[in-house]
Short mmCIF file of the C-alpha atoms (twelve columns), coordinates in Angstrom:
data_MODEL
# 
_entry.id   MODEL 
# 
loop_
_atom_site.group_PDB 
_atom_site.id 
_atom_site.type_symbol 
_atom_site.label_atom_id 
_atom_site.label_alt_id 
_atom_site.label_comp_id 
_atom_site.label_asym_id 
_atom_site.label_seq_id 
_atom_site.Cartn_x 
_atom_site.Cartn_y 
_atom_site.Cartn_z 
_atom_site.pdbx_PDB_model_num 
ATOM 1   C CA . UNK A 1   1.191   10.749  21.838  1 
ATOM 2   C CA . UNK A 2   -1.489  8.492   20.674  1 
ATOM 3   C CA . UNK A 3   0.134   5.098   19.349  1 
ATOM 4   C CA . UNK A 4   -0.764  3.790   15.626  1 
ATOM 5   C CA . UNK A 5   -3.314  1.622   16.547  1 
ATOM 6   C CA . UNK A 6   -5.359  4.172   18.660  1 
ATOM 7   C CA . UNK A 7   -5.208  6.664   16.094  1 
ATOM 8   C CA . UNK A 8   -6.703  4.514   14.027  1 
ATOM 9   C CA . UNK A 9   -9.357  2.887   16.311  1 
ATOM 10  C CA . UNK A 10  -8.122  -0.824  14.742  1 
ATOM 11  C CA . UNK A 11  -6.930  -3.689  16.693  1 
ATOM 12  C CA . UNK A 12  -4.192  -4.988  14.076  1 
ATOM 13  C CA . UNK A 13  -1.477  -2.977  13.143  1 
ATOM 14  C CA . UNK A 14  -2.230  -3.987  9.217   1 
ATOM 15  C CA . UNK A 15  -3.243  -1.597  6.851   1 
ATOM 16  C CA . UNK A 16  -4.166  -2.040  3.082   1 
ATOM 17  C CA . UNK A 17  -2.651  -0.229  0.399   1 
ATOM 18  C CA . UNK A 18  -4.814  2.028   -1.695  1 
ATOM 19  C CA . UNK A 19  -4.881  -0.688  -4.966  1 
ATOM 20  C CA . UNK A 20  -6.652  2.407   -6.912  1 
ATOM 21  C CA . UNK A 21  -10.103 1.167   -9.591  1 
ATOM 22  C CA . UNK A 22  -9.261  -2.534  -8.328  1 
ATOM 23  C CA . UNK A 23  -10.161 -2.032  -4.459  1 
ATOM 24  C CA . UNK A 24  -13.914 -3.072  -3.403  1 
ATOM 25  C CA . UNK A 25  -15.733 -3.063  -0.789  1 
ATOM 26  C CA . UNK A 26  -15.931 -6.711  -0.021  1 
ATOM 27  C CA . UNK A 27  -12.097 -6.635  0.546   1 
ATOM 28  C CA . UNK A 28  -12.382 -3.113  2.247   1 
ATOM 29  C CA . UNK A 29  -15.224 -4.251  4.730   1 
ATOM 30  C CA . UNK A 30  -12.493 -7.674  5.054   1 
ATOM 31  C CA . UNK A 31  -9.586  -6.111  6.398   1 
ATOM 32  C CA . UNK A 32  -11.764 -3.441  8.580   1 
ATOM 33  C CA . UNK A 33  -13.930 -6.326  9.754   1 
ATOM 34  C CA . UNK A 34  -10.795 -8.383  10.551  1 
ATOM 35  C CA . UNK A 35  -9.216  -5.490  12.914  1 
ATOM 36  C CA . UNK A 36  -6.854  -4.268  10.909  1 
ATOM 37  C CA . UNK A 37  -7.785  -0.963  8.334   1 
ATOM 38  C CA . UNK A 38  -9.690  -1.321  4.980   1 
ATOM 39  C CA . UNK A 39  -8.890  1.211   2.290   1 
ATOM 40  C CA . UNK A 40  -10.688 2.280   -1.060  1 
ATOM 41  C CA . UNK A 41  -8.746  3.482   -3.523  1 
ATOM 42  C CA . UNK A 42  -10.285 6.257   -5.246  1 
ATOM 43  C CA . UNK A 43  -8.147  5.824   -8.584  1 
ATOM 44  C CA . UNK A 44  -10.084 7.696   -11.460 1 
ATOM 45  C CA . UNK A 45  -12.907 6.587   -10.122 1 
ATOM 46  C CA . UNK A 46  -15.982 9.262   -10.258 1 
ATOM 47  C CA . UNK A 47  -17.264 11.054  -7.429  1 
ATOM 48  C CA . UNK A 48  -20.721 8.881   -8.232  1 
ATOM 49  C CA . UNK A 49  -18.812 5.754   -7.923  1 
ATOM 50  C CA . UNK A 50  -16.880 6.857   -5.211  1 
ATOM 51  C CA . UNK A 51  -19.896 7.321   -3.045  1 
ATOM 52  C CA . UNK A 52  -20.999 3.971   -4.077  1 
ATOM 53  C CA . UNK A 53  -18.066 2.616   -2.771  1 
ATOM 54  C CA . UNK A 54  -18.316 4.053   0.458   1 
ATOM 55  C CA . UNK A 55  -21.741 3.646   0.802   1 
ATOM 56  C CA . UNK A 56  -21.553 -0.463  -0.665  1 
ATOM 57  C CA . UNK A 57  -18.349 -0.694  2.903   1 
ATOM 58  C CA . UNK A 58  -20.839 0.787   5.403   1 
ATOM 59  C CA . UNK A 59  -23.421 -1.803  4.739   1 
ATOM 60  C CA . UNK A 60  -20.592 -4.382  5.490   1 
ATOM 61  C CA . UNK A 61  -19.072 -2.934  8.085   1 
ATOM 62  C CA . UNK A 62  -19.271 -1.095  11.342  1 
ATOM 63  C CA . UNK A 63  -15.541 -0.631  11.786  1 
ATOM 64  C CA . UNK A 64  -13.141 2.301   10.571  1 
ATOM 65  C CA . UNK A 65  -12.133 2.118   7.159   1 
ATOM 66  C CA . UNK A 66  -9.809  5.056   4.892   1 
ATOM 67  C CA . UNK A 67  -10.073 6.369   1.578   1 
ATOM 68  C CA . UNK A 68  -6.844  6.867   -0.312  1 
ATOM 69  C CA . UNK A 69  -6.740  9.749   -2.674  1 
ATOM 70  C CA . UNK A 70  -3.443  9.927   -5.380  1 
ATOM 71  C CA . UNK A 71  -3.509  13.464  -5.814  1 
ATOM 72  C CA . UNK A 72  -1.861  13.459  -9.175  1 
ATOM 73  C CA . UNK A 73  -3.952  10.420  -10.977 1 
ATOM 74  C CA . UNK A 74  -7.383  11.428  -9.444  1 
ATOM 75  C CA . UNK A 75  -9.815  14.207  -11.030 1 
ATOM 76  C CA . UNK A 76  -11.870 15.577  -9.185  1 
ATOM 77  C CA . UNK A 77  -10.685 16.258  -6.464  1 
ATOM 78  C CA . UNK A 78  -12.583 18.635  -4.967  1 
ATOM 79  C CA . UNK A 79  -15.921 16.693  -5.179  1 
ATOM 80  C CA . UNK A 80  -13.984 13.733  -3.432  1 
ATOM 81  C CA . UNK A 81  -12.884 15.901  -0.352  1 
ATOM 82  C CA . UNK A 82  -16.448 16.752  -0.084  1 
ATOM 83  C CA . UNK A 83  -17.786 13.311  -0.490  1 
ATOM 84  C CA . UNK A 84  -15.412 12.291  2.465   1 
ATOM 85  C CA . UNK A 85  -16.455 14.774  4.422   1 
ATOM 86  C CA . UNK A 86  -20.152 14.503  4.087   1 
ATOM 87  C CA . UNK A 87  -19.585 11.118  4.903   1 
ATOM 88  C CA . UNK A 88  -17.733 11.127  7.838   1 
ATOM 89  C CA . UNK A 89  -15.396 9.090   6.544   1 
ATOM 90  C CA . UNK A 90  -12.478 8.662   10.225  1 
ATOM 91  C CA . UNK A 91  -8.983  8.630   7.714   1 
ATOM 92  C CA . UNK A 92  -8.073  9.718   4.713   1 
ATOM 93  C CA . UNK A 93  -4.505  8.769   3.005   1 
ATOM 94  C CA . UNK A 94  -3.234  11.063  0.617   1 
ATOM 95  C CA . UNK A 95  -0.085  9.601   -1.891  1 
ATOM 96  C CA . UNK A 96  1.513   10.513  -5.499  1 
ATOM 97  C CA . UNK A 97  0.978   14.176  -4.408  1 
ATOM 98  C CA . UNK A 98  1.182   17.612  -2.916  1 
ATOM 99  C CA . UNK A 99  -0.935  16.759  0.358   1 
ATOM 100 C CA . UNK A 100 -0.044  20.604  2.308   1 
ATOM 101 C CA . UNK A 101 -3.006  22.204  0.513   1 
ATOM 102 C CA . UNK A 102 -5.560  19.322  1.959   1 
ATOM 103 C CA . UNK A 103 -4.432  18.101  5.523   1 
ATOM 104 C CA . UNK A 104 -5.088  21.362  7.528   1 
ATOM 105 C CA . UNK A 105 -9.215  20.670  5.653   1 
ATOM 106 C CA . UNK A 106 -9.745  17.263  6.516   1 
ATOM 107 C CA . UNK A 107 -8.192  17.868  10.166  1 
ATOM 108 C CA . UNK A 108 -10.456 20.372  10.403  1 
ATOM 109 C CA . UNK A 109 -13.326 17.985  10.388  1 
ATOM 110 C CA . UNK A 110 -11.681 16.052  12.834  1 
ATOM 111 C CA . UNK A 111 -9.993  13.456  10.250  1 
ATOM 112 C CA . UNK A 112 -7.505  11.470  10.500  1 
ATOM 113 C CA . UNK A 113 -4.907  12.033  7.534   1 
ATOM 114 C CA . UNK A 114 -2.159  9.294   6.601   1 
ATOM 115 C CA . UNK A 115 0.863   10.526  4.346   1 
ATOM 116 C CA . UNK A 116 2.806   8.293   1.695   1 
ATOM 117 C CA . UNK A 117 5.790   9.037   1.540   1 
ATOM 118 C CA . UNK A 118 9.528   8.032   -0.150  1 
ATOM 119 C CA . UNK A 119 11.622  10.175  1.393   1 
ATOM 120 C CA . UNK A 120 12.851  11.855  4.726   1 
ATOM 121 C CA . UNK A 121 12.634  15.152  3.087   1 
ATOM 122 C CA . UNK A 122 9.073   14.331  2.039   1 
ATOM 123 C CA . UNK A 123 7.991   12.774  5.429   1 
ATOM 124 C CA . UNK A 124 9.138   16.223  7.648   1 
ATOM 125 C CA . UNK A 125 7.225   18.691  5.369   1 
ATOM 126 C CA . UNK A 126 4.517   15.859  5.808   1 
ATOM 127 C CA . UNK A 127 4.469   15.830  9.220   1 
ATOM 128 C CA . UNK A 128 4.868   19.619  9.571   1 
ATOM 129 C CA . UNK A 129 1.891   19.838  7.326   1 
ATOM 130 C CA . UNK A 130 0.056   17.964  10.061  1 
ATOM 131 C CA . UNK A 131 0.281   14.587  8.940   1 
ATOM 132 C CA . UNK A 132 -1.240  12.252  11.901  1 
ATOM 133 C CA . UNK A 133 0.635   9.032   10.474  1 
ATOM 134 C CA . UNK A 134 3.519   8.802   7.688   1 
ATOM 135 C CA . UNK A 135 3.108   5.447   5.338   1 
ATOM 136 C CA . UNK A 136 7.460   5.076   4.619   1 
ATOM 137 C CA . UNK A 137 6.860   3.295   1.138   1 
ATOM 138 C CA . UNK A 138 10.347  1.454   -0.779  1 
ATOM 139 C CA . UNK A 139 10.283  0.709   -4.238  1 
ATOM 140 C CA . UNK A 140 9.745   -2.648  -3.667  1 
ATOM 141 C CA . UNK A 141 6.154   -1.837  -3.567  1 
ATOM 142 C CA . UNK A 142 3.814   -2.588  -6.477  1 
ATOM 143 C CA . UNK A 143 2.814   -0.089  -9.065  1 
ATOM 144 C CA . UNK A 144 3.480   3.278   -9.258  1 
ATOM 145 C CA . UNK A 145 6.754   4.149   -7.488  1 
ATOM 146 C CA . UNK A 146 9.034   7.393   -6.477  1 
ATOM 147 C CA . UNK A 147 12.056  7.534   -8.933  1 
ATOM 148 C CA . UNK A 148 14.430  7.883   -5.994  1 
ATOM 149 C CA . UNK A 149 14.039  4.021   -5.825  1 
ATOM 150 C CA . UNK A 150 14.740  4.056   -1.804  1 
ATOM 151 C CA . UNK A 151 14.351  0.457   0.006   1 
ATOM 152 C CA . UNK A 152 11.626  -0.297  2.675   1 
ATOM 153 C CA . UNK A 153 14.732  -1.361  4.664   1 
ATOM 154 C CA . UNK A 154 16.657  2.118   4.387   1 
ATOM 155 C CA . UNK A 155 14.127  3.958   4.304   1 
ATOM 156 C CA . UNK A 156 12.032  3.353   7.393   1 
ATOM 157 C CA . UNK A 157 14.580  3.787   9.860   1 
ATOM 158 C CA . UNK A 158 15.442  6.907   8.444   1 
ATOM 159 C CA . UNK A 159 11.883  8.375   8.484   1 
ATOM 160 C CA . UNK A 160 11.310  7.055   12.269  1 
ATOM 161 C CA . UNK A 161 14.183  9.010   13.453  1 
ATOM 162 C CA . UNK A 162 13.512  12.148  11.716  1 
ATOM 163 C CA . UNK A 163 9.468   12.561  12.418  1 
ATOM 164 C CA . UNK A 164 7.136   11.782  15.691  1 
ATOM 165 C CA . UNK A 165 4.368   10.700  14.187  1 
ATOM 166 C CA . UNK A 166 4.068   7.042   13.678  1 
ATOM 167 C CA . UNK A 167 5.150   5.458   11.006  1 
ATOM 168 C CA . UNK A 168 3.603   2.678   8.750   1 
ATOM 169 C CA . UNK A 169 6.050   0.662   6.470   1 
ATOM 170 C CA . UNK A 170 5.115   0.181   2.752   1 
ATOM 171 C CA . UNK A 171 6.868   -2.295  0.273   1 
ATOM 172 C CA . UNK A 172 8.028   -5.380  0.624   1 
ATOM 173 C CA . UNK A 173 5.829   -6.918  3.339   1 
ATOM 174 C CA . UNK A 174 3.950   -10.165 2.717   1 
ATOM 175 C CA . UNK A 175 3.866   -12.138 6.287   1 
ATOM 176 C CA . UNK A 176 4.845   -11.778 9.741   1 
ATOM 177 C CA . UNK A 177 8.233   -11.947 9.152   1 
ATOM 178 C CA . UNK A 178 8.024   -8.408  7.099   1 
ATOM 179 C CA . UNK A 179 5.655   -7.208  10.143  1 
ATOM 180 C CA . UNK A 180 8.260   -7.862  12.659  1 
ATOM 181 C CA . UNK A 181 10.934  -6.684  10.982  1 
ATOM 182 C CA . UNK A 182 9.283   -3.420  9.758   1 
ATOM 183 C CA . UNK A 183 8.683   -3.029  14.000  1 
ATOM 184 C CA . UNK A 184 12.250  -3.160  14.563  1 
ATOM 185 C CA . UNK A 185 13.079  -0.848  11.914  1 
ATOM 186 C CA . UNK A 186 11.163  1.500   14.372  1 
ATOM 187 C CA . UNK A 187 7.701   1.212   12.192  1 
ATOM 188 C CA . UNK A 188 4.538   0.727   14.487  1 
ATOM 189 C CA . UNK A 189 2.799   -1.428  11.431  1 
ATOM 190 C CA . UNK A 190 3.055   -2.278  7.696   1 
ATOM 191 C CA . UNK A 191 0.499   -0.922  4.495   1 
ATOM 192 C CA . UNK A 192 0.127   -3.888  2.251   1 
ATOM 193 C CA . UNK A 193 -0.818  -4.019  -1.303  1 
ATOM 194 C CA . UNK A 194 0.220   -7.292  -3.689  1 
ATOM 195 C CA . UNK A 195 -0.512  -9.653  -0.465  1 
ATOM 196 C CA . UNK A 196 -4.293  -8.389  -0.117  1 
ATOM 197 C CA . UNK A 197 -4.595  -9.207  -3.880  1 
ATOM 198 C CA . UNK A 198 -3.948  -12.531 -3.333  1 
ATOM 199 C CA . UNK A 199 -6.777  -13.099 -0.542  1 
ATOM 200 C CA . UNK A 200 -10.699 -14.413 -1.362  1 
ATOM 201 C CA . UNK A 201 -12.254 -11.268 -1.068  1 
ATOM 202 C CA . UNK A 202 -10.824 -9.570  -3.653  1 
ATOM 203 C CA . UNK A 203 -12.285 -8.626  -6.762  1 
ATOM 204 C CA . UNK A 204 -9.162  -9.383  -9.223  1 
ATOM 205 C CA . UNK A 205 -8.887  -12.191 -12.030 1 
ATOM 206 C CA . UNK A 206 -8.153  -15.786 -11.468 1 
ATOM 207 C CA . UNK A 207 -4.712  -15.230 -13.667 1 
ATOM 208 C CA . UNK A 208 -3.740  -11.911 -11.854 1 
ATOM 209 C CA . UNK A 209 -3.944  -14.448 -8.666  1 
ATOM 210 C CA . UNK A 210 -2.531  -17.506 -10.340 1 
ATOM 211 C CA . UNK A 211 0.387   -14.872 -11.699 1 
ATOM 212 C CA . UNK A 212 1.219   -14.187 -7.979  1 
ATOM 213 C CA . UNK A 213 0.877   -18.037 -6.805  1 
ATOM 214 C CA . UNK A 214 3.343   -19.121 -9.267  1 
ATOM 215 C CA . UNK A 215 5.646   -16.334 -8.968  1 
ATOM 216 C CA . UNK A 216 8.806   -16.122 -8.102  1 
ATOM 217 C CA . UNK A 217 11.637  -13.487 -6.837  1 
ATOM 218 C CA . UNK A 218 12.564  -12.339 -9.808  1 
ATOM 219 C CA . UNK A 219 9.005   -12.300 -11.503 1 
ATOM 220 C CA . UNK A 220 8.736   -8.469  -11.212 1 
ATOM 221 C CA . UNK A 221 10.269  -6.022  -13.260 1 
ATOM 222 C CA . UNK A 222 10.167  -1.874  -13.328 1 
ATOM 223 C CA . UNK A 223 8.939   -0.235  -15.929 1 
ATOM 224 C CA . UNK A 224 9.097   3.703   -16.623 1 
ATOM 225 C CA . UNK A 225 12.699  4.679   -15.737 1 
ATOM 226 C CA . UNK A 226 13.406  6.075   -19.123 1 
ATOM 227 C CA . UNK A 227 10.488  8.554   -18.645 1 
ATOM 228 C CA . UNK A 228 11.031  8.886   -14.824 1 
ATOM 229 C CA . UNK A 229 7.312   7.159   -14.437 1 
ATOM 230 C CA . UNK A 230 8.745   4.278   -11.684 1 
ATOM 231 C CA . UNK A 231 6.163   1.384   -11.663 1 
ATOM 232 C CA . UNK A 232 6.677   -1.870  -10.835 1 
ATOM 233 C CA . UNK A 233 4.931   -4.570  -12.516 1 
ATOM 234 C CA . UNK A 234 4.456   -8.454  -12.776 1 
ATOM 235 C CA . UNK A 235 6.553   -9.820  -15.940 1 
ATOM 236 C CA . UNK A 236 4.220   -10.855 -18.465 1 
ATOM 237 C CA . UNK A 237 3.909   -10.142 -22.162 1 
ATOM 238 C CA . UNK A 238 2.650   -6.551  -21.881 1 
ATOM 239 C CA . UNK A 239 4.951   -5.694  -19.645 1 
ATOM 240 C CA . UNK A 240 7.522   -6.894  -21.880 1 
ATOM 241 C CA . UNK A 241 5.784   -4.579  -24.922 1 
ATOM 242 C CA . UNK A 242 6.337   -1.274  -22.595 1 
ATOM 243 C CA . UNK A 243 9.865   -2.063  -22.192 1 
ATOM 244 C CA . UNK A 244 10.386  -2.684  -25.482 1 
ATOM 245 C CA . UNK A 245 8.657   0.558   -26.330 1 
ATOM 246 C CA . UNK A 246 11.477  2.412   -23.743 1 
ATOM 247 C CA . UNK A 247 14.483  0.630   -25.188 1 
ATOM 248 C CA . UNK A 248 12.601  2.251   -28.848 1 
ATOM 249 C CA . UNK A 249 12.650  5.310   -27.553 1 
ATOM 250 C CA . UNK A 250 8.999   6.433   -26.055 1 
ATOM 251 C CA . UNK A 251 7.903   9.891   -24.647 1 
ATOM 252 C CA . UNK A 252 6.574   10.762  -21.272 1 
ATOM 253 C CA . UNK A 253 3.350   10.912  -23.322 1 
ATOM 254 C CA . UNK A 254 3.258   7.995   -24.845 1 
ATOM 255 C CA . UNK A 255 4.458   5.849   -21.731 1 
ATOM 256 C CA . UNK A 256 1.516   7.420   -20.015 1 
ATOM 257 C CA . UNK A 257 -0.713  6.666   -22.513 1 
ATOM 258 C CA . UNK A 258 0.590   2.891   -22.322 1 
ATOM 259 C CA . UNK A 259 -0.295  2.653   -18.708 1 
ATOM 260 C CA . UNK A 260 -3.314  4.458   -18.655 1 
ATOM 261 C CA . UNK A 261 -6.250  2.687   -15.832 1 
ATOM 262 C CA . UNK A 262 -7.790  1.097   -18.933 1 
ATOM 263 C CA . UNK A 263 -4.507  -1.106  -19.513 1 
ATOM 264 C CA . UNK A 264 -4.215  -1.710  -16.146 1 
ATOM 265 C CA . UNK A 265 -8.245  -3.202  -15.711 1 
ATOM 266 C CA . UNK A 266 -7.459  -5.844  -18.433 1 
ATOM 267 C CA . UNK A 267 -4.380  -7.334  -16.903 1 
ATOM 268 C CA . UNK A 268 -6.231  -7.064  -13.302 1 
ATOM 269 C CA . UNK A 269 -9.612  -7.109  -13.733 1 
ATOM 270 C CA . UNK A 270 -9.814  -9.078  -17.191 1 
ATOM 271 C CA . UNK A 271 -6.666  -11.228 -17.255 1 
ATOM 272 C CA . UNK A 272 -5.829  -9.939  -20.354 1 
ATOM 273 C CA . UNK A 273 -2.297  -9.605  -20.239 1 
ATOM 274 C CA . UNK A 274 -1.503  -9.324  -23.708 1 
ATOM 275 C CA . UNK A 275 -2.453  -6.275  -23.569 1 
ATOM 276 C CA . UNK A 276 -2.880  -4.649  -19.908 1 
ATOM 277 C CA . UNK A 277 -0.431  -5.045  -16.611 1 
ATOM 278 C CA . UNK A 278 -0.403  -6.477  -13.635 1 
ATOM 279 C CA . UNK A 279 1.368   -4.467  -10.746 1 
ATOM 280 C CA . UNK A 280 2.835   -6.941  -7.572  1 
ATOM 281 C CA . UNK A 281 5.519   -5.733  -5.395  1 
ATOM 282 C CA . UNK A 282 8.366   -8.081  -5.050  1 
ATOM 283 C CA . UNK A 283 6.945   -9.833  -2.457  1 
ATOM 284 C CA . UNK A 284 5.111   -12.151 -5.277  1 
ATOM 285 C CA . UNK A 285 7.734   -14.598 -4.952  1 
ATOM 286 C CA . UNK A 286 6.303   -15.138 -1.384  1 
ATOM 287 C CA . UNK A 287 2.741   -16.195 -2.119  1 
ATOM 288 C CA . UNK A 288 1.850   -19.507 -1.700  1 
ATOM 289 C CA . UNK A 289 -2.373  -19.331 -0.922  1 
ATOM 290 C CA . UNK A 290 -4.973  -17.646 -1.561  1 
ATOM 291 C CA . UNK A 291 -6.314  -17.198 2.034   1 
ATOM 292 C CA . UNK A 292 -9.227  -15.183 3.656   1 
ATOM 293 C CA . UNK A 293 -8.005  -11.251 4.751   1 
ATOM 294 C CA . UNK A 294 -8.885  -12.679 8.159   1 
ATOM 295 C CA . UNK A 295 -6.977  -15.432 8.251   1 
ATOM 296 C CA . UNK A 296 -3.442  -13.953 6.329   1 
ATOM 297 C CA . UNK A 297 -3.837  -11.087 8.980   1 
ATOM 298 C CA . UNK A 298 -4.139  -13.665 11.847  1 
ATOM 299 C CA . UNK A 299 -1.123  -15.849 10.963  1 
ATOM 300 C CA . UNK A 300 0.788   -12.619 10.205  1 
ATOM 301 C CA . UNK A 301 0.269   -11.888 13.806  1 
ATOM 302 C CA . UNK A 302 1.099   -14.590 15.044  1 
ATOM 303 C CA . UNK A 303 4.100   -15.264 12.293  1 
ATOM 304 C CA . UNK A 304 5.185   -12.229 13.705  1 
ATOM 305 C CA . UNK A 305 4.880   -12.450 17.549  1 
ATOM 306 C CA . UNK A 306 7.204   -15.999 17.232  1 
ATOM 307 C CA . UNK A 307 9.706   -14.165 15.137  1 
ATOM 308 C CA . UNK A 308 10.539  -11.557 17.834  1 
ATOM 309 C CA . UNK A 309 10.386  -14.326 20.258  1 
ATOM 310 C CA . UNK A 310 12.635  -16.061 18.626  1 
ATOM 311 C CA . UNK A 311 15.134  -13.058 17.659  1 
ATOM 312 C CA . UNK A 312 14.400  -11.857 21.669  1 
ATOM 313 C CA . UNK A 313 16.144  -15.566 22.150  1 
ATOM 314 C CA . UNK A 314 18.836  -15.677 20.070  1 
ATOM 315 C CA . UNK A 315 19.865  -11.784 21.303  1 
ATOM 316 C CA . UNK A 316 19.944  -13.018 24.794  1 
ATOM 317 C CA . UNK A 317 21.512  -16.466 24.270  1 
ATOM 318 C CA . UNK A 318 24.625  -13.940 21.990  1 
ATOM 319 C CA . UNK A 319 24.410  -11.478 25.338  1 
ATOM 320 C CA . UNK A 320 24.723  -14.008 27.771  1 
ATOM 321 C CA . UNK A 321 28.225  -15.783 26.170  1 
ATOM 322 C CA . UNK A 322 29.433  -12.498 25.958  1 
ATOM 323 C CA . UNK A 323 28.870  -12.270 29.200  1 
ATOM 324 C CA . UNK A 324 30.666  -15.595 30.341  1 
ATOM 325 C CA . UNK A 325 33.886  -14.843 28.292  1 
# 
C-alpha cells in the first residue's frame, strides 16, 4: 500500500486544513510550493469563485494542491464536483458530511479523496466507502467541531488501528513536536489549520494574527454546545456575545444565524471582533511568529526529526538500565 506521502505526490507530510472563505491561493500555492499539500476551502464560496480560486493556484504553482468541500455548509454542490473534475484537480477532502454518495465519483476520475473524520465509527464506513486517506480530527481543532468532543490524542490511535488507509492527524498540532507525536500515535502526518493562519502568506487581518501571537492556553473557548453546533473559537468580545446568547437561551436557528460566514469574515478578514469570530484551535497559545509557510514547515521538520531522536535516546538509555539490573 502506497504510503501518505506518495499518495499525495508531496514531499512533506504537512497538510493544510480547509480554513473555508478565508483560504487563498497565495497560501495554497505556499504550502504546495513548499512540499507539503495546499488546500482551498470551498466554504460558501460560488462555483464562479471557486474556479477562480483554482485557476488564481495554478498560475502559482506546478505542484499538487486539494480542494476541501464541507458537505453540509457548501451549496452547490454539484457544480463544485464538476468544477473539480473539469479541472483535474489530484485530491479532494470531503468533511462536515455524508461523503459515501461522492467518493466512488471522484475515484472514478482517478482522484484522490481525503476523509475528515471524529470518530472510529465514522473513519471504517469512510474507508469502506473508499476513502484513500482518513484526516483523525480532535476537538482541539479550530472552528467547527463534532459534538462527541474526542481528543487528537485518543482519537488517532484508535482510528490507525481500526482502518488501513493512512491516517492524517487534525487538532492540536502547531510544531514539530505535534508532528512527531501525531507519528507515534500511528498517524503518517498532521492537517493544520490555526498555525497556517499565522504565516505571511495568508490573507487574514493583522488583529486575527496579533490575537494568535498574544494568545495564550486558555485563550480559546467553545461555543455551540447548547445547540449541539461544536465550534471552537478565539475569546474575544463576540465570542463572549454568543455565549451569552446560549446561557439566554438561543435556538439552533438563531445560533446559526449568529455564526453565519458573514460574522465569521469580520472577525477574520476585517478584524472586527465586536461583532464577527475568530476560530484558532488551542494550539494559539503556541504561536510566537509570524513565519513564511516554507519556513514553519521546514523547522517543523526538523523540530520533529530531533524530537524522535531524542525520545529514540531516552527509550534506549531506560532499556539499557533495565537491562543492567
Amino acid at each position: 500500500m502506497k504510503t501518505l506521502c506518495e499518495l499525495l505526490n508531496i514531499d512533506v507530510p504537512i497538510l493544510q486544513g480547509g480554513m473555508g472563505n478565508g483560504s487563498n491561493a497565495p497560501l495554497t500555492a505556499a504550502i504546495s510550493n513548499a512540499g507539503g499539500l495546499g488546500t482551498i476551502g470551498v466554504g460558501t464560496r460560488s462555483p464562479q469563485e471557486i474556479e477562480a480560486l483554482i485557476l488564481e493556484t495554478k498560475a502559482l504553482t506546478n505542484k499538487p494542491f486539494a480542494v476541501n468541500v464541507p458537505l453540509t455548509v457548501a451549496s452547490s454542490i454539484k457544480e463544485i464536483m464538476a468544477l473539480i473534475v473539469s479541472h483535474s484537480i489530484p485530491i479532494v477532502s470531503l468533511s462536515a458530511g455524508n461523503p459515501a454518495p461522492f467518493i466512488p465519483k471522484l475515484k472514478a476520475h482517478g482522484i484522490v479523496v481525503i476523509c475528515v473524520v471524529a470518530s472510529v465509527y465514522h473513519a471504517k464506513k469512510a474507508e469502506e466507502a473508499g476513502a484513500d486517506v482518513i484526516v483523525a480530527e480532535g476537538y482541539e481543532a479550530a472552528g467547527l467541531n463534532s459534538p462527541l468532543e474526542t481528543t487528537t490524542m485518543t482519537l488517532v490511535p484508535q482510528v490507525t488501528s481500526a482502518v488501513s488507509v493512512p491516517v492524517v492527524a487534525a487538532g492540536g498540532v502547531a510544531d514539530g513536536r505535534g508532528l512527531a507525536a501525531s507519528m507515534m500515535l500511528g498517524a503518517q502526518g498532521v492537517q493544520i489549520g490555526t498555525r497556517f493562519i499565522a504565516v505571511q502568506e495568508s490573507p487574514f487581518h493583522a488583529v486575527y494574527k496579533e490575537a494568535l501571537l498574544e494568545a495564550s492556553d486558555q485563550d480559546t473557548v467553545v461555543v455551540g454546545r447548547s445547540v449541539g453546533r461544536i465550534r471552537r473559537v478565539m475569546k474575544a468580545p463576540y465570542a463572549q456575545t454568543l455565549l451569552h446568547y446560549e446561557k439566554e437561551g438561543v435556538t439552533l436557528e438563531q445560533f446559526n444565524e449568529l455564526t453565519t460566514e458573514t460574522h465569521h469574515l469580520k472577525g477574520a478578514m476585517d478584524g472586527n471582533l465586536q461583532e464577527g469570530f475568530i476560530n484558532s484551535g488551542q494550539i494559539a497559545g503556541l504561536i510566537t511568529s509570524i513565519p513564511t509557510a516554507r519556513e514553519l514547515m521546514t523547522t517543523m521538520m526538523d523540530e520533529a526529526s530531533y524530537a524522535i531522536e531524542q525520545s529514540f535516546q531516552t527509550f534506549h538509555s531506560f532499556k539499557n538500565k533495565e537491562e543492567s539490573c
